[in-house]
Structure formats: C-alpha cells, structure tokens
C-alpha positions in Angstrom: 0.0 0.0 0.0 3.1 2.3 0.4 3.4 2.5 -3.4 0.6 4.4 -4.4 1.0 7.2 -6.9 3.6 5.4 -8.9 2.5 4.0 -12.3 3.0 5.9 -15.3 0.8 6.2 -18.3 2.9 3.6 -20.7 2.7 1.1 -17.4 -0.8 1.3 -17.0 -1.6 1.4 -20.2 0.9 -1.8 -20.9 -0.9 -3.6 -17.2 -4.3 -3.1 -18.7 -3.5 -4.6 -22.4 -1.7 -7.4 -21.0 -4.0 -8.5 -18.3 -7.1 -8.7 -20.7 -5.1 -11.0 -23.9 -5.7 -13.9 -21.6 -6.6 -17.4 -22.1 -9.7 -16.6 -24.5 -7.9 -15.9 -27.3 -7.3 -19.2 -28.9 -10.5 -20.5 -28.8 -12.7 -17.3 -29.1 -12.8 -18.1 -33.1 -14.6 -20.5 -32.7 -16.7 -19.8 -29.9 -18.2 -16.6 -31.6 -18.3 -18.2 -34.5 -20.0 -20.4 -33.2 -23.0 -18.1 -33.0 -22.5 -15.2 -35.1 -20.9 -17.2 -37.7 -19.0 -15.2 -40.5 -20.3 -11.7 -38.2 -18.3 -12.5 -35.6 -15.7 -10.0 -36.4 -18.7 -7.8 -35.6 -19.5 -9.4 -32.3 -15.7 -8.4 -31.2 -16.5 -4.5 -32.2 -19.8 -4.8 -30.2 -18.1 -6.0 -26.9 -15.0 -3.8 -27.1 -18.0 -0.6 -27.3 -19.8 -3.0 -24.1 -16.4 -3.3 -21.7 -15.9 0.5 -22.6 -19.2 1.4 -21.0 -18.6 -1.0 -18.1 -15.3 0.7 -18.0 -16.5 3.8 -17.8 -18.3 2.7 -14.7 -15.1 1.7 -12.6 -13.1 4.7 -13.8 -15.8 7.0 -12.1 -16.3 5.2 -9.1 -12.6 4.6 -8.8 -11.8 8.4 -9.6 -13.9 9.6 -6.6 -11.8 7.3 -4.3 -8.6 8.6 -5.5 -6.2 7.4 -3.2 -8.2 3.9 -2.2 -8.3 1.0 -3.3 -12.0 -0.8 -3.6 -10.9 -3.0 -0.8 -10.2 0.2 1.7 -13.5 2.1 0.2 -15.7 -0.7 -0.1 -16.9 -0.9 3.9 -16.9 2.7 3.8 -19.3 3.1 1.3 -21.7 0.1 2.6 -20.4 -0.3 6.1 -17.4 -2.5 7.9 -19.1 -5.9 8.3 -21.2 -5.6 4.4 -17.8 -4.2 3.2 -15.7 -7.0 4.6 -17.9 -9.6 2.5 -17.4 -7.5 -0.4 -14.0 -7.5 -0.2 -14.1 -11.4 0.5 -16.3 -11.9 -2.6 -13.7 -9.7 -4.5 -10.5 -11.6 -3.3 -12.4 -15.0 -4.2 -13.5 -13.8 -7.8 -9.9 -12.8 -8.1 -8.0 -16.4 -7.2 -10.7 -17.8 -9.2 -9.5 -16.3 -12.3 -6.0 -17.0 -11.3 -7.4 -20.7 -10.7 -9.5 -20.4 -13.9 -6.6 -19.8 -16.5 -4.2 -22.1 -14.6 -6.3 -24.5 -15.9 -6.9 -23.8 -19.1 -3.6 -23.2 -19.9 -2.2 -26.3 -18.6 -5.0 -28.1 -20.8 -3.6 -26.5 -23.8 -0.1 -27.2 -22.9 -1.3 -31.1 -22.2 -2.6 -31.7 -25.3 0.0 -29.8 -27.8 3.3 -29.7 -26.0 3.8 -31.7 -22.6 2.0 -35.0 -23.0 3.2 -36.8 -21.0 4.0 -33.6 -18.1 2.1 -34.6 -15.0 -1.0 -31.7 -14.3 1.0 -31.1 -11.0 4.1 -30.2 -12.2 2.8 -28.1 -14.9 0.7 -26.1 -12.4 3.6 -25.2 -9.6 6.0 -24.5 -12.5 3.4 -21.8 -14.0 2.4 -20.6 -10.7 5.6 -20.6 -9.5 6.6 -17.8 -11.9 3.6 -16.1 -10.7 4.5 -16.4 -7.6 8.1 -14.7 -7.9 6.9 -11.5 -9.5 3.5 -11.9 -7.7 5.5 -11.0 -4.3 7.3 -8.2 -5.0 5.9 -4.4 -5.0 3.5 -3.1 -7.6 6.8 -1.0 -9.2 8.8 -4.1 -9.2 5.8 -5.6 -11.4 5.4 -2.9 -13.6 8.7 -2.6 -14.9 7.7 -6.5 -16.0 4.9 -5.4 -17.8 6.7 -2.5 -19.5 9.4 -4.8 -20.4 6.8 -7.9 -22.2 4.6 -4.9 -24.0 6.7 -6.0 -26.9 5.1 -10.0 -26.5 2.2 -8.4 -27.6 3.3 -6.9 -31.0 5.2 -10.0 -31.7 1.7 -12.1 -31.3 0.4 -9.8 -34.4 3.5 -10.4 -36.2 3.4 -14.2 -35.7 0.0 -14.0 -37.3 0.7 -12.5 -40.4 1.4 -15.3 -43.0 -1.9 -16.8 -42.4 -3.3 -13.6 -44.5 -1.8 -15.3 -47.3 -4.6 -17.8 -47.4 -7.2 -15.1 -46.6 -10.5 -16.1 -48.1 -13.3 -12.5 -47.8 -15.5 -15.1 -49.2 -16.4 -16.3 -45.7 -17.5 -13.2 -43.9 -19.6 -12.2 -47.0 -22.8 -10.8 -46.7 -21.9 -8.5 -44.1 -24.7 -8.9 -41.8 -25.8 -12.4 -42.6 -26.7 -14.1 -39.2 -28.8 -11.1 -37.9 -28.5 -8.2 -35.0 -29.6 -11.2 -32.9 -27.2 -13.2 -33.6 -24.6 -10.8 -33.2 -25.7 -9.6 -29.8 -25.6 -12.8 -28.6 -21.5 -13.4 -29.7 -20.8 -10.2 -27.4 -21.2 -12.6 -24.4 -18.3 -14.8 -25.4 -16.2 -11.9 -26.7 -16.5 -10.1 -23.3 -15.7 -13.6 -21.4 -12.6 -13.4 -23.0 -11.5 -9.3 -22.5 -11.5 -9.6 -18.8 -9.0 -7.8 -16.7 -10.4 -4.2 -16.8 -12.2 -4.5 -13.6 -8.3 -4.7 -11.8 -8.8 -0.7 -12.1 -11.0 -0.8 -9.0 -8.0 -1.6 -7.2 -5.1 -0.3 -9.3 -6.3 3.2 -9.8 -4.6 4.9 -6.3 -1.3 3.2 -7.9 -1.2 5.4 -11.0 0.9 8.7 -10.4 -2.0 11.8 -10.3 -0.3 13.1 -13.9 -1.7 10.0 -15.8 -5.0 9.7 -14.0 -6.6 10.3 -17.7 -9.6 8.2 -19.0 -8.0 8.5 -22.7 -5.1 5.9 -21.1 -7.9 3.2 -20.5 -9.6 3.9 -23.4 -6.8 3.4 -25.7 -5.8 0.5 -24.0 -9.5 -1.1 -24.2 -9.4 -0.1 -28.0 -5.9 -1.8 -28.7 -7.3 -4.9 -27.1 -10.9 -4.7 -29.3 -8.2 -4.4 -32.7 -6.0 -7.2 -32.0 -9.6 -9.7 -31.1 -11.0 -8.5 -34.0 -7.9 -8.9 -36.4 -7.6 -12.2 -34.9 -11.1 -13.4 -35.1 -11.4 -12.1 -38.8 -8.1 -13.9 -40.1 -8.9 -16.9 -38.7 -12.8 -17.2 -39.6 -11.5 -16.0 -43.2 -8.7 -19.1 -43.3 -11.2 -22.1 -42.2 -14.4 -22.0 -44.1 -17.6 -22.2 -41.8 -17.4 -26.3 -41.7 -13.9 -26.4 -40.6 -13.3 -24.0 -37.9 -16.6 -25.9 -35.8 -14.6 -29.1 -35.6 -11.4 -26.9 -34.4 -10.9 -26.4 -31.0 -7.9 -24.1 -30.8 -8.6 -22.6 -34.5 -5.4 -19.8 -33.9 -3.1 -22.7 -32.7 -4.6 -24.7 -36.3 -3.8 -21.9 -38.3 -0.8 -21.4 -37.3 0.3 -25.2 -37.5 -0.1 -25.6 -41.0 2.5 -22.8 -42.0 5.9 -23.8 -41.7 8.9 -21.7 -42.8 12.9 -22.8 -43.5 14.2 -21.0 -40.6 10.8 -21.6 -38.1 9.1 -25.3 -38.8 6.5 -25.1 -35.9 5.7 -21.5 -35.7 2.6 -22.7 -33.9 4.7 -23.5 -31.1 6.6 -20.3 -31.0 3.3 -18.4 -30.9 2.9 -20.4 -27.5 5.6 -19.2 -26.2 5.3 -15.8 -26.8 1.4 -16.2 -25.5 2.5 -17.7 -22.7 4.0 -14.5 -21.3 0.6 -13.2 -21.4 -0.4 -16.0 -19.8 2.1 -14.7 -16.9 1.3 -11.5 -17.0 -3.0 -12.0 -16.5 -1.3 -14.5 -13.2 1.0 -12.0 -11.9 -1.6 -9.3 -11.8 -4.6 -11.1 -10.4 -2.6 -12.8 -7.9 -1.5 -9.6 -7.0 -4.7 -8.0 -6.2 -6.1 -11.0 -5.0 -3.3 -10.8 -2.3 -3.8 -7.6 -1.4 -7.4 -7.7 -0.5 -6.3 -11.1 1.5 -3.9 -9.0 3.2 -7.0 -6.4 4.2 -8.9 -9.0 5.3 -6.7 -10.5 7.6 -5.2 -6.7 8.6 -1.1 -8.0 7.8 1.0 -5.5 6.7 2.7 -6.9 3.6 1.1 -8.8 0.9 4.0 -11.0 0.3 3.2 -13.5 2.8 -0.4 -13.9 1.4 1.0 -14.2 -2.1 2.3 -17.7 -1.3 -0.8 -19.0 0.8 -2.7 -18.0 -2.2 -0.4 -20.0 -4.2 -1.2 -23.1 -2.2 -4.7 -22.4 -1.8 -5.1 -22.5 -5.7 -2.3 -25.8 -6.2 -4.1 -27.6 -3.8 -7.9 -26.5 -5.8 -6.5 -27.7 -9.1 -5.2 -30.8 -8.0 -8.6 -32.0 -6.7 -10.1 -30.2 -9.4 -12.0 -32.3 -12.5 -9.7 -31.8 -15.5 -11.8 -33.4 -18.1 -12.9 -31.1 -21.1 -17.0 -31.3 -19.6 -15.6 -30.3 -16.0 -13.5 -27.4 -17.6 -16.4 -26.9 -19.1 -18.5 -26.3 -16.3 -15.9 -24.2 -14.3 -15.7 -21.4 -17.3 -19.5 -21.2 -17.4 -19.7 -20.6 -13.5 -16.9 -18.1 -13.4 -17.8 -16.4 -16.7 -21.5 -16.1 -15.4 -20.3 -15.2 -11.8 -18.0 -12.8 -13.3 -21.0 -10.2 -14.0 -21.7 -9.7 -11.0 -18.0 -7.9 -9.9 -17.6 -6.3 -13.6 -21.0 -4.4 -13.8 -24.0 -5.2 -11.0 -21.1 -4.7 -7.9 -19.4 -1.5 -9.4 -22.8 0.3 -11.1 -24.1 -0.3 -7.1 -21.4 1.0 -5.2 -21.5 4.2 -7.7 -24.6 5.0 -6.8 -24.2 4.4 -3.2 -21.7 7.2 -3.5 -23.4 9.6 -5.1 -26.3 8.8 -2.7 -24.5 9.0 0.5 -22.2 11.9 -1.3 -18.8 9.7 0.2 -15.9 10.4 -1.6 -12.0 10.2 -0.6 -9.7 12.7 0.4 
C-alpha cells in the first residue's frame, strides 16, 4: 500500500492490455463463430463498445476514491461488516480467475506440448513464476509489464502469414446471421476481454499526472483491434465447416504454415502467448493478495501471495480436469463474473453519489 501514486501512463496502459489478452484468445474463433458465424468480427466490435461502457463505470467510481483501493473504500461506502464480504467476494473472484486460467492453460499445454508432463508439475512451475513476480511491489511488477509490451506486437507479427490464405468469401454478406445473432457473440467476446475491472483496485497506484480516462480507453481499444484482427483472419482461413470441428482454430492456423528457418511457428506463438499467460497471473494474484492482506489486517502482501499460491495448487489438484468439467468451471466463473464487472461496481457508484462519500 506504500506504493501508491507510482504508475506511469505507458505502465498502466501496458498492465491493462496485458491483463485482458488472456486465455480466451485461442479458442474465441470458434466460440463466436460459433454463434455469429461469418459476423463475428462484428461481435468483437460490439463487446470492445460494451467493456468501454462497463469501463467507464469503474473509472468514475474509482476516480472519486482517488487514493483507495475498492478493498479500503468498499466498507466505507456500505459499512465494515457488508464491506468486509465484499472485499471477500472480491479476493475470491480474483484467485478464481488465477485458478480459472491455470487451468486452461495447462489443458492446452497437455494436449500440444507436454503430453506426458504430470498436471501437478505443470501447475507449480506456471504458478511458481507467478508467484516470484506476484510478491514483490506493484513498481517491481510494472517494470515486467513495460518490459513484455513487446510480446504483444510479436503475437500480431506471428499472425501474419496466415493472410496469405485469406478467403473474404467467408465473412460475405456482411450482416448475414442477424443483429440477434450478433448480440448474442458479445457474451463470449467479453468472457474473453477480462481484466479491466483490476482498475477498482489499481487506480490509487497510478501517479496523479496520468490519471486520464483516454489511457484506458486506448488501451480497451488496442485490445478490441488485435480480437478483432484475430477473429477475422482466422474465420477468413477455415471455411464455416472447418473452424466448428477446431478447437484451438489460432493454434490450427498457425500449424499448418511452416517456414525454412521456423518449422513449428505454432509453437513459437505459444511461447510468446504464454507470457501473457504470466502476466494476467501476476496481476490477479496480485490484487487478490492484497485484499487477503486487508482481510486479515497483515501488513505486507508477500506473505499472502504464497498461501494463495497453495490455496489454488491444492484446488487444481482435486479439481475435475476433463474437457465437460473445464467446461462447467468457465460457465460458473464467466456467469459469476457479471456480477463484480457491472452489478457490484454500477451499485457502489450509486451508493456514493447517494450518501455523497468520496476520498480525500
């Protein structure tokens, strides 16, 4: 908490990116394709103009507790013993997402690089790199995230050769499954742009010079470019038969392009992903560490860091890792997952403005 005031505009701006590329963006081809069908570029461009609105919402509530974080302004707006489940609810939603993509990734990894790895090993490897950076202050952290903001222009350069088998035939007539339709693929594009709601907590850390709405904004609208680019080359390489029987369509794609100096450059884009994979960790470990640390009243979050760490080893491992269990936990979260990005934050707004609380 003694590091408020610190970020800069390029390091929030390179926290908020990273954090919401996640784990969503291998399958979301298919999954808004799905039900949108050849309109699910559309679907992307929809949900990035949704999260901005639900954006907006955070960035006023958090702007008239400008030196607290929701875990320090939460009781004050709704009182100590409502506020302490709030912050509980919070801290949960938080390790679940942590959990959530731990998961998933390790089921990717499974079934296209580490066959034979044991789920265990795979899961205190990965969390174990989150853990490292996890622990340390939010400065120490954000010089990581400054540094990997150039992960995320490689992942656009990685895609590039598939345009060579670009086909516009498959998104043609613009328009084709309906406005219904198209609503409907916003659900599963904003499932997968998560991360934006870590401003309810990571707004006192950004210095008062780069408090600016245009810095989340920008960052919201890089994000809503690079799903869309990716959902339109990859909807436009498989026609609409293929990409239905593809589970991982980007991984697919990539596979079946091979160069003299890069022969699996499907396996390099892994690589590079998995820093974002890191990077969503490190951050929501982070703040779910520091409300944990409220909770219990300790004064540094390192400690907590590593419990959490256990906590979520020890979940997985008892966890059901077939595809219908995995299945099951994404719907839960993603449908939970409303509640803390919209109902929670609209609420406490207008408990604000009704009770006219605001910080120092």
């Amino acid at each position: 908490m003694n590091n408020k005031g610190i970020l800069t505009w390029w390091a929030t701006f390179s926290i908020l990116v990273q954090v919401q590329i996640g784990i969503g963006i291998l399958s979301l081809p298919r999954d808004v394709h799905h039900i949108a069908k050849g309109d699910g570029w559309i679907s992307v461009l929809f949900a990035g103009l949704s999260i901005q609105l639900l954006v907006t919402i955070i960035w006023l509530l958090a702007t008239r507790f400008k030196s607290q974080t929701l875990y320090e302004f939460a009781p004050k707006l709704v009182g100590k013993y409502l506020g302490s489940l709030i912050n509980i609810a919070y801290s949960i939603y938080f390790l679940s997402m942590v959990f959530l993509t731990t998961l998933l990734f390790t089921d990717i990894l499974k079934r296209w690089v580490l066959f034979k790895t044991p789920h265990l090993v795979i899961y205190v490897l990965v969390l174990g790199v989150a853990y490292y950076l996890a622990k340390d202050n939010i400065k120490v952290i954000a010089r990581f995230y400054t540094f990997t903001a150039m992960f995320v222009i490689l992942l656009i350069f990685i895609l590039v050769p598939a345009l060579v088998s670009f086909d516009i035939r498959f998104v043609l007539p613009v328009g084709q499954t309906g406005i219904g339709n198209i609503a409907k693929g916003i659900k599963e594009v904003t499932n997968s742009m998560l991360g934006f709601e870590l401003l309810l907590v990571l707004f006192p850390f950004i210095d008062e010079r780069f408090r600016r709405y245009s810095i989340v904004v920008a960052a919201n609208a890089f994000v809503t470019i690079l799903y869309t680019l990716i959902v339109l080359i990859t909807i436009t390489v498989f026609s609409p038969a293929e990409i239905k029987l593809i589970p991982e369509p980007v991984l697919y794609m990539l596979k079946s392009f091979q160069f003299d100096l890069v022969e699996r450059i499907d396996l390099l884009f892994i690589s590079v992903w998995f820093v974002s994979i890191v990077t969503t960790l490190v951050m929501y470990l982070y703040v779910a560490s520091l409300g944990v640390t409220t909770i219990f009243k300790r004064k540094s979050h390192a400690p907590m860091v590593g419990w959490c760490v256990l906590l979520i080893i020890a979940v997985l491992f008892f966890s059901n890792k077939d595809i219908y269990g995995i299945v099951n936990y994404v719907r839960v979260i993603s449908n939970a997952s409303y509640l803390f990005i919209f109902v929670l934050p609209l609420l406490l707004l207008f408990l604000s403005f009704i009770r006219k609380e605001r910080g120092k």
